[in-house]
C-alpha positions in Angstrom: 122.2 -50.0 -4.8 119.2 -52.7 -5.3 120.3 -56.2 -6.3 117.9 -58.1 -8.4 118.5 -62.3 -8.5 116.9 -64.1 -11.7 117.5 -67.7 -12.0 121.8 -67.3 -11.2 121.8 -64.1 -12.3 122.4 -61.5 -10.5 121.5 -57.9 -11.5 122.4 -54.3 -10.2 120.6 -51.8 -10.4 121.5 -47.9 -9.7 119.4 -45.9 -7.4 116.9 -43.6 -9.5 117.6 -40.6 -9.8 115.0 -38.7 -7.4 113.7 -34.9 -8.2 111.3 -33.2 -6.8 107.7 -32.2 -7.7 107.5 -29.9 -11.2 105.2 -27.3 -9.0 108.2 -26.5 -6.8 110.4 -24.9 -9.2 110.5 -21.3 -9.8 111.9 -19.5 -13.1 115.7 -18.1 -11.7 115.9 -14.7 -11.9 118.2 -11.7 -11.1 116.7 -11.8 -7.5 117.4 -15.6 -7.0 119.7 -17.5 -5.3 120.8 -20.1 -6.7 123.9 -23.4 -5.0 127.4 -21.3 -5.6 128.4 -23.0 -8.9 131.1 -21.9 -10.2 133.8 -23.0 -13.2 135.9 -24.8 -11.1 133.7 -27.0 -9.2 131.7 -27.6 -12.5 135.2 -28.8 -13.6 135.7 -31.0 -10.5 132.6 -33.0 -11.9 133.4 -32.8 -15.5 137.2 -34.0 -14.8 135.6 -37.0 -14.1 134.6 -38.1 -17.4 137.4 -36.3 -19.2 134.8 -33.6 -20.8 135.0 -30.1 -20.6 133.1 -27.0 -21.5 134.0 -27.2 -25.2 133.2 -24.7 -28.1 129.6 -27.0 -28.8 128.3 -26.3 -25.7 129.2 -22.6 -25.6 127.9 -22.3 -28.7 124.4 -23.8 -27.6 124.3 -21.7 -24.7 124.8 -18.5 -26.8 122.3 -20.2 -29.5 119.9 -19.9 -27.3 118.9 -23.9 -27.2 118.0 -23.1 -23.5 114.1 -23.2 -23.2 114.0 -22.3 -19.4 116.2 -22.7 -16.7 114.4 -23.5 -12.5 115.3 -23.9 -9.6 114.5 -25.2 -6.0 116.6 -25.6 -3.3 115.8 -27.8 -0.3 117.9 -28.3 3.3 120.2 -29.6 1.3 120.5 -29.7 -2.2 119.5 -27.0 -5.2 117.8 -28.7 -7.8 118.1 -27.1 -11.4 115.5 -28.5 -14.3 115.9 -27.0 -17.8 115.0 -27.9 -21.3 117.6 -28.1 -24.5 117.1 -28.4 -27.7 118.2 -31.2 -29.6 121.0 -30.0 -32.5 119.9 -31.9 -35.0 115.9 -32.3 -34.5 115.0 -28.6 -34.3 111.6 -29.5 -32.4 112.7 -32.0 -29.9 113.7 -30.8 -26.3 115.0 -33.0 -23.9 114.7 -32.2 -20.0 117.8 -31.9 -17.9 117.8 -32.3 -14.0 120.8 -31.5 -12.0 121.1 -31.1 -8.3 124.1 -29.2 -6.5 125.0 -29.6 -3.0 124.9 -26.5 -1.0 128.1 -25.5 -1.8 128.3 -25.6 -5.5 129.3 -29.0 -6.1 127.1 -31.2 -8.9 125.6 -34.1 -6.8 123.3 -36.0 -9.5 122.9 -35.0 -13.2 120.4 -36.7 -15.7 119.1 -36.1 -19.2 116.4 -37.2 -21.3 118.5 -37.6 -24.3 120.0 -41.4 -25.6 123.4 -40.8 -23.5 122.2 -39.4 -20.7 120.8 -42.2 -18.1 121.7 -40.8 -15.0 122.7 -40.6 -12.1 126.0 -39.1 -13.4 125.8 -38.4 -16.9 128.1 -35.9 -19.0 126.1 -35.4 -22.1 126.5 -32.1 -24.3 123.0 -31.2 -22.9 123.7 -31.4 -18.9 127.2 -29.5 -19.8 124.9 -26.8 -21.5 122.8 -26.7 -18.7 125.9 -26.7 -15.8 127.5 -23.8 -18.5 124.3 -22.1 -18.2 124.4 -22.0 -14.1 127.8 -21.1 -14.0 126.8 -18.0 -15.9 123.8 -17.2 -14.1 125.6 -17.3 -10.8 128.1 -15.1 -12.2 126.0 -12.7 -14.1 122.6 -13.0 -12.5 121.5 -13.3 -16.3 120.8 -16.4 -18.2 120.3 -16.7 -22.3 117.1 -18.6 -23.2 115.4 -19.0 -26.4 112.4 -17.1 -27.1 109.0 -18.2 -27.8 106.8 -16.8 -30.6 104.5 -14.8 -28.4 107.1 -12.9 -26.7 107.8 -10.8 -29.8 105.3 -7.9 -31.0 103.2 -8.4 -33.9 105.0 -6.6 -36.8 103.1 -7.3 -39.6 100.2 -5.2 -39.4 
């Protein structure tokens, strides 16, 4: 923690909230491993700001609001970067950083979105995101949107 003196003031100030370079990531994948997350320890985190994974952020998971979900994983911590659409501005995506320790547990969390300042944030968007490893972990599948490319032209 940094402490900032103005005049009598005094000011403090959290850490930032440190990820690493964009070119590091990889898209996950069936083959990948990815930190052991798991309901329960995304509950451990959750329990602490009395939020859970309710029906909104099931249902943006299975909306596909998800534009991509990558990972990295250093000595020791697995960072996970995605993108989620914002529910009410159908064009704007904010960015989602969360890093697990090596055993499953969410370590830092941050969002690009007006609630979600991190270090330890708890907006619908990083619960999207944390739904979305749990399933991935599980599964080995994750449900992104699509873009328009990805789809066969049709009309000819």
């Amino acid at each position: 923690m940094i402490v900032i003196r103005t005049s009598n003031i005094c000011q403090e100030l959290m850490p930032e909230f440190q990820m690493p370079a964009t070119s590091f990531y990889k898209d996950v994948n069936t083959n990948m491993k990815m930190a052991p997350v798991d309901r329960e320890k995304a509950n451990v985190y959750m329990e602490w700001y009395g939020v859970e994974f309710d029906q909104l952020v099931t249902s943006l998971y299975g909306d596909k609001f998800l534009l991509y979900l990558r990972t990295f994983s250093s000595d020791n911590l697995c960072y996970v970067k995605s993108s989620c659409r914002a529910e009410m501005k159908k064009k704007m995506y904010y960015v989602v950083d969360i890093s697990f320790t090596k055993h499953g547990f969410v370590h830092e969390a941050q969002c690009e979105c007006g609630a979600g300042e991190g270090p330890f944030v708890h907006c619908k968007h990083v619960r999207t995101v944390l739904y979305a490893c749990v399933k991935f972990v599980q599964s080995g599948e994750v449900k992104v949107g699509s873009s328009c490319t990805e789809k066969l032209q049709s009309f000819h």
